[in-house]
Biopython code that builds the backbone (N, CA, C, O; Angstrom):
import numpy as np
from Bio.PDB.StructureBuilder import StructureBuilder

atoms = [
    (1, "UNK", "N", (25.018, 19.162, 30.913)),
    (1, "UNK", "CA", (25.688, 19.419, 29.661)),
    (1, "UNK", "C", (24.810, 18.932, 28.509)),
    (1, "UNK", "O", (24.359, 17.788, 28.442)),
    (2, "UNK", "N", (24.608, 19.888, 27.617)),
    (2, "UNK", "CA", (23.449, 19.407, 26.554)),
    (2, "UNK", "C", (24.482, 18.834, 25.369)),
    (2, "UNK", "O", (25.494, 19.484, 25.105)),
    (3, "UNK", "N", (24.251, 17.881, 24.833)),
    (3, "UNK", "CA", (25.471, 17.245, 23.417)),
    (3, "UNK", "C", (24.426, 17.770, 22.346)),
    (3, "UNK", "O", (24.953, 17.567, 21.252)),
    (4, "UNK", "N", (23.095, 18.394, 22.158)),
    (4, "UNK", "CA", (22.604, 18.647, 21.215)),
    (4, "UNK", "C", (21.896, 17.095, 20.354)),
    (4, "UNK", "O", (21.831, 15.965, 20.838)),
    (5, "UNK", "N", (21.477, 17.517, 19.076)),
    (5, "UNK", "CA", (20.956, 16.529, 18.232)),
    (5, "UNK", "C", (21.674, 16.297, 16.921)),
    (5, "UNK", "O", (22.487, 17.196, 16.705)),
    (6, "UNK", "N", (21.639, 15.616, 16.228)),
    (6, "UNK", "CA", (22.290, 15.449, 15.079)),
    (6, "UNK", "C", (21.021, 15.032, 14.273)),
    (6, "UNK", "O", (20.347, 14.231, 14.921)),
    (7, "UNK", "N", (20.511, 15.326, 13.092)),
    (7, "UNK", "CA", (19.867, 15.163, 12.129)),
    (7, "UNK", "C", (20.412, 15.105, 11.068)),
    (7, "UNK", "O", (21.435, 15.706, 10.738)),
    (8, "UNK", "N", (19.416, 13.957, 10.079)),
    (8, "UNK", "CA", (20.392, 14.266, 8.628)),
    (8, "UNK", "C", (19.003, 14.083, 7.664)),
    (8, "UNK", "O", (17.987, 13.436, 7.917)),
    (9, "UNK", "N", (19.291, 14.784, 6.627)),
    (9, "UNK", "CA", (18.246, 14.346, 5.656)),
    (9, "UNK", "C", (18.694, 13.825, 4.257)),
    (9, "UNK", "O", (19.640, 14.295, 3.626)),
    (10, "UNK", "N", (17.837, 12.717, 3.818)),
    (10, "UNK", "CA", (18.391, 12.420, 2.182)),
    (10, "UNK", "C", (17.674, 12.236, 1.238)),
    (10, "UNK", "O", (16.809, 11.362, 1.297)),
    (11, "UNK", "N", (17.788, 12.747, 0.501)),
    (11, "UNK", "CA", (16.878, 12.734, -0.998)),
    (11, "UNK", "C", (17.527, 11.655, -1.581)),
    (11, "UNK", "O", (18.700, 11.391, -1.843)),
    (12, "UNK", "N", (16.014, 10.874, -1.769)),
    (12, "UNK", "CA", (16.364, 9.910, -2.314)),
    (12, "UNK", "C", (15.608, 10.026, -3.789)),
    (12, "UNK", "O", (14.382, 10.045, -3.676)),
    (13, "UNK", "N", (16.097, 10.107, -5.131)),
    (13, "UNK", "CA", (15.184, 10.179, -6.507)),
    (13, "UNK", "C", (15.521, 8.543, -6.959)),
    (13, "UNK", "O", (16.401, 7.754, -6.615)),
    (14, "UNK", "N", (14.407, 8.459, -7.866)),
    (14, "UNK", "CA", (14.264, 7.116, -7.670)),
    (14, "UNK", "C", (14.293, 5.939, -7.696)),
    (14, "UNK", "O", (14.856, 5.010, -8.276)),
    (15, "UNK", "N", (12.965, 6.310, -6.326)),
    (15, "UNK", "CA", (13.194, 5.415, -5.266)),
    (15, "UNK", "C", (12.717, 4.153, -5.540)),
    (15, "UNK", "O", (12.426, 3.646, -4.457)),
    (16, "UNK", "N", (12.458, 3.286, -6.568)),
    (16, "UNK", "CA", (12.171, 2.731, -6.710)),
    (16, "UNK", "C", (13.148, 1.844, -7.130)),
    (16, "UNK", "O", (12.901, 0.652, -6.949)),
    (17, "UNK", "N", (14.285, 2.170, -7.691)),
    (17, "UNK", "CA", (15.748, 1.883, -8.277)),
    (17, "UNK", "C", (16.288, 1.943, -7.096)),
    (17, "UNK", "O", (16.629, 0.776, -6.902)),
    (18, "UNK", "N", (16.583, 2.539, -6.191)),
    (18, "UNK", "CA", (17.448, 2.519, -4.865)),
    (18, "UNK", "C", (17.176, 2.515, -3.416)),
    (18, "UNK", "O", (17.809, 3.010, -2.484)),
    (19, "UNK", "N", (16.019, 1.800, -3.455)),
    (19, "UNK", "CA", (14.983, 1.515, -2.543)),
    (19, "UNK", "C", (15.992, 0.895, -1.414)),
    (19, "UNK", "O", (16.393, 1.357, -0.346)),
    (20, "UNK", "N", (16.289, -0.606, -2.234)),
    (20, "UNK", "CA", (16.968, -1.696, -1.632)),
    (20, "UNK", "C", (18.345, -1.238, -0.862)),
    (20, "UNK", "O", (18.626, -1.367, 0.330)),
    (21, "UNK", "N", (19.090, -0.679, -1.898)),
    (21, "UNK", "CA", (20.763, -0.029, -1.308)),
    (21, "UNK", "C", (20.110, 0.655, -0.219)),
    (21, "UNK", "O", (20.264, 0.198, 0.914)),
    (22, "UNK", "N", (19.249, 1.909, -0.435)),
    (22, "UNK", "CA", (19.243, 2.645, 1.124)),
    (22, "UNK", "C", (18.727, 1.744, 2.066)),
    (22, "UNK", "O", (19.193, 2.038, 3.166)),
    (23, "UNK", "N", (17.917, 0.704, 2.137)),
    (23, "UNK", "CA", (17.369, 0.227, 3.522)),
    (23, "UNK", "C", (18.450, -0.786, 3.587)),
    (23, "UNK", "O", (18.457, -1.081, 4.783)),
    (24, "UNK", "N", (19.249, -1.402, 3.079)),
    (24, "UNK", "CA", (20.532, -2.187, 3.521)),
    (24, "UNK", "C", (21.446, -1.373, 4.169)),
    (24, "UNK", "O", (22.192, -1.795, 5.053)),
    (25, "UNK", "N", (21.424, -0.130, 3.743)),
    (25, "UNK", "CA", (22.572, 0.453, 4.642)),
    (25, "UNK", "C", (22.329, 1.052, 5.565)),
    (25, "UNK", "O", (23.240, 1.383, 6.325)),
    (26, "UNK", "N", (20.825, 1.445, 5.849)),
    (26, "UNK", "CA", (20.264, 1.814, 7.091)),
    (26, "UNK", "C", (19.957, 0.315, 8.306)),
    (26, "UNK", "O", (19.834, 0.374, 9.530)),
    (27, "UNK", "N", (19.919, -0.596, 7.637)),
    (27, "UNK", "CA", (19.932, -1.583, 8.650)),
    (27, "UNK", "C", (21.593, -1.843, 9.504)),
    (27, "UNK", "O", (22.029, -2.011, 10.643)),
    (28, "UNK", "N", (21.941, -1.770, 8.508)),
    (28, "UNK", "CA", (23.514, -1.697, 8.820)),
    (28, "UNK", "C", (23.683, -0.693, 9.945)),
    (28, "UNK", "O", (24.382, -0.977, 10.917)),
    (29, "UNK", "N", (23.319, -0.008, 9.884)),
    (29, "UNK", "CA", (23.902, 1.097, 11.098)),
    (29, "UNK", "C", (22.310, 1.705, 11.787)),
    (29, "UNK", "O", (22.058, 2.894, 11.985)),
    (30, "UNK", "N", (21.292, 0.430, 12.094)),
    (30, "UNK", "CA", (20.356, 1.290, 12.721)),
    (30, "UNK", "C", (20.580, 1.453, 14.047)),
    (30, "UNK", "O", (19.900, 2.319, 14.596)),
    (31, "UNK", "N", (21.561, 0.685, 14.878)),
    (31, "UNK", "CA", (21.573, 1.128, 15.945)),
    (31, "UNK", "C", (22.041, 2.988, 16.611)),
    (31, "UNK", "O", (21.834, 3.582, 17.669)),
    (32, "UNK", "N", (22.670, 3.309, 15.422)),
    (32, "UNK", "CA", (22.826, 4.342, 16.097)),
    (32, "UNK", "C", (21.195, 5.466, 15.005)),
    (32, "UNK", "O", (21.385, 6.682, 15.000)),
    (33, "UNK", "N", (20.034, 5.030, 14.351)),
    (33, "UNK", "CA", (19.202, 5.715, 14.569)),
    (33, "UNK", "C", (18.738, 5.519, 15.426)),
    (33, "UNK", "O", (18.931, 4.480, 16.056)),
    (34, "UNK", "N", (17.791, 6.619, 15.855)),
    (34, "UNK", "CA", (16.682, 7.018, 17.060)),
    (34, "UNK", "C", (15.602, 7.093, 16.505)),
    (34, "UNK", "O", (14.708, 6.383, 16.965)),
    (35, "UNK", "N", (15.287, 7.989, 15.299)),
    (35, "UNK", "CA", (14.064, 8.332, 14.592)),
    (35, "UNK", "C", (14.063, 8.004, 13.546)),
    (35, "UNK", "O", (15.119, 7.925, 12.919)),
    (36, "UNK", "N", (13.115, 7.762, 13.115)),
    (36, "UNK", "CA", (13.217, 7.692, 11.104)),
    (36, "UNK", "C", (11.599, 7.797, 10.344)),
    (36, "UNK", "O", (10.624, 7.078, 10.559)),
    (37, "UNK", "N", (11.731, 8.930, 9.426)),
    (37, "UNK", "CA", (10.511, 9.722, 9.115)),
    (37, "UNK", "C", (10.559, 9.673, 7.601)),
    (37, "UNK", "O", (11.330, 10.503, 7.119)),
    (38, "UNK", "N", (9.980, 8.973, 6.816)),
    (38, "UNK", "CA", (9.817, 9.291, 5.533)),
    (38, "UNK", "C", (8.528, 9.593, 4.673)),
    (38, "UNK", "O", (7.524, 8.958, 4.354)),
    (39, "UNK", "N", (8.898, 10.534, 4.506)),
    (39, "UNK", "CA", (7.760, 11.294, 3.153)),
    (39, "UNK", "C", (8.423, 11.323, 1.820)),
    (39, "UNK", "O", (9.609, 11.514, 1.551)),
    (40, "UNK", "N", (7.453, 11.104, 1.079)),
    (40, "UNK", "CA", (7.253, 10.962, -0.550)),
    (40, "UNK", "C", (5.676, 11.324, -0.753)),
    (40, "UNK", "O", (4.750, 10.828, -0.112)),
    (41, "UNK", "N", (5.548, 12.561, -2.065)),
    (41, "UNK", "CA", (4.164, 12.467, -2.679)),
    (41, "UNK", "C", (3.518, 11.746, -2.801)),
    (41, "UNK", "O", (3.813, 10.607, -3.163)),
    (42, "UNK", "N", (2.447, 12.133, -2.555)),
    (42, "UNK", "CA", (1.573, 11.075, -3.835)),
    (42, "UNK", "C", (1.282, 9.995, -2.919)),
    (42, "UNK", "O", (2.024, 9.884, -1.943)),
    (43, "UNK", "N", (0.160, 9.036, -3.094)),
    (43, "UNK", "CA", (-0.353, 7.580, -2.529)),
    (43, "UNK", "C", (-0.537, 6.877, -4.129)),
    (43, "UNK", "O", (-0.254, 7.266, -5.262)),
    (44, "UNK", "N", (-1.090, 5.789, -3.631)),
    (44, "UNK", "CA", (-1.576, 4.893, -4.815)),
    (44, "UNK", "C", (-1.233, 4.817, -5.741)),
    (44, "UNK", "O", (-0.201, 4.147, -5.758)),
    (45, "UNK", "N", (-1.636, 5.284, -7.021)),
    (45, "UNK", "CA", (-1.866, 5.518, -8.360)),
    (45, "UNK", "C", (-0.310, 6.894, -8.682)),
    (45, "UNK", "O", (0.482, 6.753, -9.615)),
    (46, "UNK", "N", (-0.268, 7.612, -8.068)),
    (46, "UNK", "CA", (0.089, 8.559, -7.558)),
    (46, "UNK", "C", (1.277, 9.474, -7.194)),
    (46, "UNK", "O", (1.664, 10.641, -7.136)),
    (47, "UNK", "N", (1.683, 7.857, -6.936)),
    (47, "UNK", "CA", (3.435, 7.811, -5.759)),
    (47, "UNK", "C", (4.274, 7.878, -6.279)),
    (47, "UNK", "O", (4.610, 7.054, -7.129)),
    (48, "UNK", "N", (5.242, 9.386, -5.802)),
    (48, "UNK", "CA", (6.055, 9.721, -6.528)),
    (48, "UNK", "C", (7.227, 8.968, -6.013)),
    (48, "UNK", "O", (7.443, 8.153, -5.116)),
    (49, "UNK", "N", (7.885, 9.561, -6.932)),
    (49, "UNK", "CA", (9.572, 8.726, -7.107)),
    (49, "UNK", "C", (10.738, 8.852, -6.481)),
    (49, "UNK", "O", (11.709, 8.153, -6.193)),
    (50, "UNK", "N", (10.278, 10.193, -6.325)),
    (50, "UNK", "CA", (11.192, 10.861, -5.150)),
    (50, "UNK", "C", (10.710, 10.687, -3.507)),
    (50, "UNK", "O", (9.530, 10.753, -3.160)),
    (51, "UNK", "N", (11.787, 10.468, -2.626)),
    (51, "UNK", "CA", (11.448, 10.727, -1.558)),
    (51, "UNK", "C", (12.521, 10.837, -0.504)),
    (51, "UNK", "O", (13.675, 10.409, -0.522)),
    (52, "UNK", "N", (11.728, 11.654, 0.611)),
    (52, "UNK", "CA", (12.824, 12.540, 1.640)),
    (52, "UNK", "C", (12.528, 11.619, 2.843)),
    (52, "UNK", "O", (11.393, 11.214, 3.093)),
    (53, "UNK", "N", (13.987, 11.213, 3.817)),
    (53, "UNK", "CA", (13.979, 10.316, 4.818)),
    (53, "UNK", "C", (14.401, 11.510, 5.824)),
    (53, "UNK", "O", (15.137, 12.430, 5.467)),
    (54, "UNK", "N", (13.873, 11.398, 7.074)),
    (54, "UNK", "CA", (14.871, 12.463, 7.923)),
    (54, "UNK", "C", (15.093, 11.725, 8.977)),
    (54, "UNK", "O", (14.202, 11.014, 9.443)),
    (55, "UNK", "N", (16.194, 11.784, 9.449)),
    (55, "UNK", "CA", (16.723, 10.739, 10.641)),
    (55, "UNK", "C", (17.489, 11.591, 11.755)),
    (55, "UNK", "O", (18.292, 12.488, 11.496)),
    (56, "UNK", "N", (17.038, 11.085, 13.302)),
    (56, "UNK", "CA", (17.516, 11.823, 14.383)),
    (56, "UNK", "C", (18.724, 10.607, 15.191)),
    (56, "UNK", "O", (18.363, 9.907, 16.137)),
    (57, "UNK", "N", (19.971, 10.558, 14.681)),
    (57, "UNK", "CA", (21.268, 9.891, 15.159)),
    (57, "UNK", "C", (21.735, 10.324, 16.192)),
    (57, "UNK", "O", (21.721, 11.478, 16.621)),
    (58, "UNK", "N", (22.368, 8.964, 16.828)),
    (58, "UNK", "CA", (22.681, 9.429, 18.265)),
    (58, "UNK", "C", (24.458, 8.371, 18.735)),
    (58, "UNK", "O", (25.021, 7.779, 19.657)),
    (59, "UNK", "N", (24.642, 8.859, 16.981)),
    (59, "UNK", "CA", (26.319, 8.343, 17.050)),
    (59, "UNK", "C", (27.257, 9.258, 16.937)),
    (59, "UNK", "O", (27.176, 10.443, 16.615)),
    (60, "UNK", "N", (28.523, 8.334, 17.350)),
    (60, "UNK", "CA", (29.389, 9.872, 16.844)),
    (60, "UNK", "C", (29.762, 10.263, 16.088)),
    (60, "UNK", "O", (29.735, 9.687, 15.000)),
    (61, "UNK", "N", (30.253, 11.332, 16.244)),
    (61, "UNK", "CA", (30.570, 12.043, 14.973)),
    (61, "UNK", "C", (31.398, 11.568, 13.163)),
    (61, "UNK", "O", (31.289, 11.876, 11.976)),
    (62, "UNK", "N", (32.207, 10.641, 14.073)),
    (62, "UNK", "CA", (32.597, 9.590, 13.054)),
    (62, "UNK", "C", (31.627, 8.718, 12.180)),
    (62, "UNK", "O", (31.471, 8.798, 10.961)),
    (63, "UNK", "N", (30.874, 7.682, 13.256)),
    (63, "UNK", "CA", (30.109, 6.789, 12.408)),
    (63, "UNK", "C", (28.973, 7.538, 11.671)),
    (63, "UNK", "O", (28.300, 6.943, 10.830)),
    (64, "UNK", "N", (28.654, 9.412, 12.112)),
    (64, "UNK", "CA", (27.447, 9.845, 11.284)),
    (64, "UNK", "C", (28.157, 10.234, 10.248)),
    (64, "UNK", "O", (27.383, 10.320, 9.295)),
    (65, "UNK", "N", (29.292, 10.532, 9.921)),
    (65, "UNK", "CA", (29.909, 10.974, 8.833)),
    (65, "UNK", "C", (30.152, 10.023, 8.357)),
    (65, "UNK", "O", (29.979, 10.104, 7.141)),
    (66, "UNK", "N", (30.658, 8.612, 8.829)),
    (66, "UNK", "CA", (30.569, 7.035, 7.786)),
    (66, "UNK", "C", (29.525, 6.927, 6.720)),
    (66, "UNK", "O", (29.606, 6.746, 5.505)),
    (67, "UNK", "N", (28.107, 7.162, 7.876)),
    (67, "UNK", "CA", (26.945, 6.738, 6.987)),
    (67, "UNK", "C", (26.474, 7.652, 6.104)),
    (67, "UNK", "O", (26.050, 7.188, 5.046)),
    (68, "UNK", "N", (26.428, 9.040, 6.281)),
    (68, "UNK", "CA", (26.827, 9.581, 4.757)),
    (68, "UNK", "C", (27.666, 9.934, 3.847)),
    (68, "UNK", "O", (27.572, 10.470, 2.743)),
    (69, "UNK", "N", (28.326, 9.626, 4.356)),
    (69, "UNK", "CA", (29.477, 9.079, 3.422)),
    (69, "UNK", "C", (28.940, 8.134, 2.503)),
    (69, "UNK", "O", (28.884, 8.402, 1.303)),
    (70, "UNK", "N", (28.456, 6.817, 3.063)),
    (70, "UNK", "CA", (28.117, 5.419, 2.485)),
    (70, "UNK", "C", (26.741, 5.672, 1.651)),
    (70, "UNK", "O", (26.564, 5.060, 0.597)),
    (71, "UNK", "N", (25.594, 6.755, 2.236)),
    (71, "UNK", "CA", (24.443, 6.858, 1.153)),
    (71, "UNK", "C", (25.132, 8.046, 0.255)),
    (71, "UNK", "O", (24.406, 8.684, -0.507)),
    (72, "UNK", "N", (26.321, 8.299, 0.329)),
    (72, "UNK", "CA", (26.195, 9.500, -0.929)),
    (72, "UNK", "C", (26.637, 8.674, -2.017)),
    (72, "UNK", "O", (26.351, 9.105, -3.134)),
    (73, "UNK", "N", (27.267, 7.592, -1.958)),
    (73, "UNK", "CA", (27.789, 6.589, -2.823)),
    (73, "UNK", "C", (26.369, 6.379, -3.474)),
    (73, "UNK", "O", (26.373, 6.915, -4.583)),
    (74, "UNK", "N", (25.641, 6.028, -3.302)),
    (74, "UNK", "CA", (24.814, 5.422, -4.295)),
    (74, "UNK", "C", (24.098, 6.615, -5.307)),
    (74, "UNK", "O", (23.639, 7.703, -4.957)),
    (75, "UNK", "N", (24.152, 6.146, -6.401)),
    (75, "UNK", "CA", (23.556, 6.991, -7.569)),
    (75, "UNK", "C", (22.014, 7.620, -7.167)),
    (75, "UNK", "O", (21.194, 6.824, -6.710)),
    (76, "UNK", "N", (21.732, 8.664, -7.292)),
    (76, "UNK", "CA", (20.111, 9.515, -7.081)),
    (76, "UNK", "C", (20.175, 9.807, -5.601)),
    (76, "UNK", "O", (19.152, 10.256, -5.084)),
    (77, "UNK", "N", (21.180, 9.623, -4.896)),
    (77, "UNK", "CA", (20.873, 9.744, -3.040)),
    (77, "UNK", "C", (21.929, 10.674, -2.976)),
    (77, "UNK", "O", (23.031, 10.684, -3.524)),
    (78, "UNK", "N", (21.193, 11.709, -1.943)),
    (78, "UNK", "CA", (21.838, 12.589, -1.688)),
    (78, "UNK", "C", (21.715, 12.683, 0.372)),
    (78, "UNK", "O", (20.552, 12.590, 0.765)),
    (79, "UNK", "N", (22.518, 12.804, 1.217)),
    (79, "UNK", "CA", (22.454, 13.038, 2.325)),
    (79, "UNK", "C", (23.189, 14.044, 2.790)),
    (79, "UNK", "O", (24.204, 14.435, 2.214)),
    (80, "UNK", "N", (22.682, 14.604, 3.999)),
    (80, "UNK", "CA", (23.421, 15.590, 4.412)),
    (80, "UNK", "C", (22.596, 15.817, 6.023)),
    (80, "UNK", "O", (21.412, 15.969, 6.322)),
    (81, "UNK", "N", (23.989, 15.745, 6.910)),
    (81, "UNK", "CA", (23.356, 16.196, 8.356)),
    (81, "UNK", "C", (24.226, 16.940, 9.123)),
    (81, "UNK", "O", (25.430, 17.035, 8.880)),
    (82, "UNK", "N", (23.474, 17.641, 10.332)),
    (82, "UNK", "CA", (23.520, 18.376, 11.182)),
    (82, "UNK", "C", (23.691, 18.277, 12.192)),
    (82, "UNK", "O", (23.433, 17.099, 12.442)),
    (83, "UNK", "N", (24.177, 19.074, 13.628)),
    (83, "UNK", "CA", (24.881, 18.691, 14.837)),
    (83, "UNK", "C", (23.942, 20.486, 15.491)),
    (83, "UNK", "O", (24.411, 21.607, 15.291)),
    (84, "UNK", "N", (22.737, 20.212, 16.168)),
    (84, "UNK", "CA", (21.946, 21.025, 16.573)),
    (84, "UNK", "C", (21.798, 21.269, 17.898)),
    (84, "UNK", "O", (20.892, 20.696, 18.505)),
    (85, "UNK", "N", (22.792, 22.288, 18.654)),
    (85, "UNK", "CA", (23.037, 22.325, 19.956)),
    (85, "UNK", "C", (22.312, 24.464, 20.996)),
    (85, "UNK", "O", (22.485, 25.666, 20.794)),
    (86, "UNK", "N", (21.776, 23.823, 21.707)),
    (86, "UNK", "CA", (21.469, 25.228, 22.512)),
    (86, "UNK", "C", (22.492, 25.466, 23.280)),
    (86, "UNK", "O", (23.385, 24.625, 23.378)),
    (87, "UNK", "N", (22.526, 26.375, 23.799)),
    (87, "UNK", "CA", (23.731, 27.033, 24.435)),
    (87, "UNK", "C", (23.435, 26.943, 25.488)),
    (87, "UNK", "O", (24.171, 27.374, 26.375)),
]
sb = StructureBuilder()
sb.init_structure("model")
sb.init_model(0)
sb.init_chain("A")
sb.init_seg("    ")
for serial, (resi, resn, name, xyz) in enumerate(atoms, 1):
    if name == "N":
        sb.init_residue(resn, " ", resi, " ")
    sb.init_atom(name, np.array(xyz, "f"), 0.0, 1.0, " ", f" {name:<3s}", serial, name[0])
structure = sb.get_structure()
């Protein structure tokens, strides 16, 4: 029986202002990440403000809807995920 994947992605604008809130609330519930991938433009001199996290969860359906729930609360963060199953 395949349960599929759940992914979510969140724009985070900036990130420099809401740096702290998102990694407190990702510690909060890292046990149910698996993966965690973040890109933002730019290096150095450079580095933009914006940036995209993508995360592969392996909770249920409840606690993945908690936690975005909990990053849409914060001002400039936007999340949104997915439940990705083959037949």
């Amino acid at each position: 029986m395949n349960k599929g994947k759940t992914v979510m992605a969140i724009l985070i604008k900036n990130r420099k202002e809401t740096t702290d809130q998102v990694q407190k609330i990702l510690t909060g519930w890292g046990c149910i990440i698996k993966t965690r991938l973040g890109i933002h433009d730019g290096v150095l001199d450079n580095c933009s403000d914006e940036g995209l996290l993508i995360l592969e969860l392996v909770g249920t359906d409840e606690q993945n809807a908690e936690l975005n729930r909990k990053l849409n609360l914060i001002k400039g963060v936007k999340s949104q995920f997915m439940k990705l199953e083959l037949d």
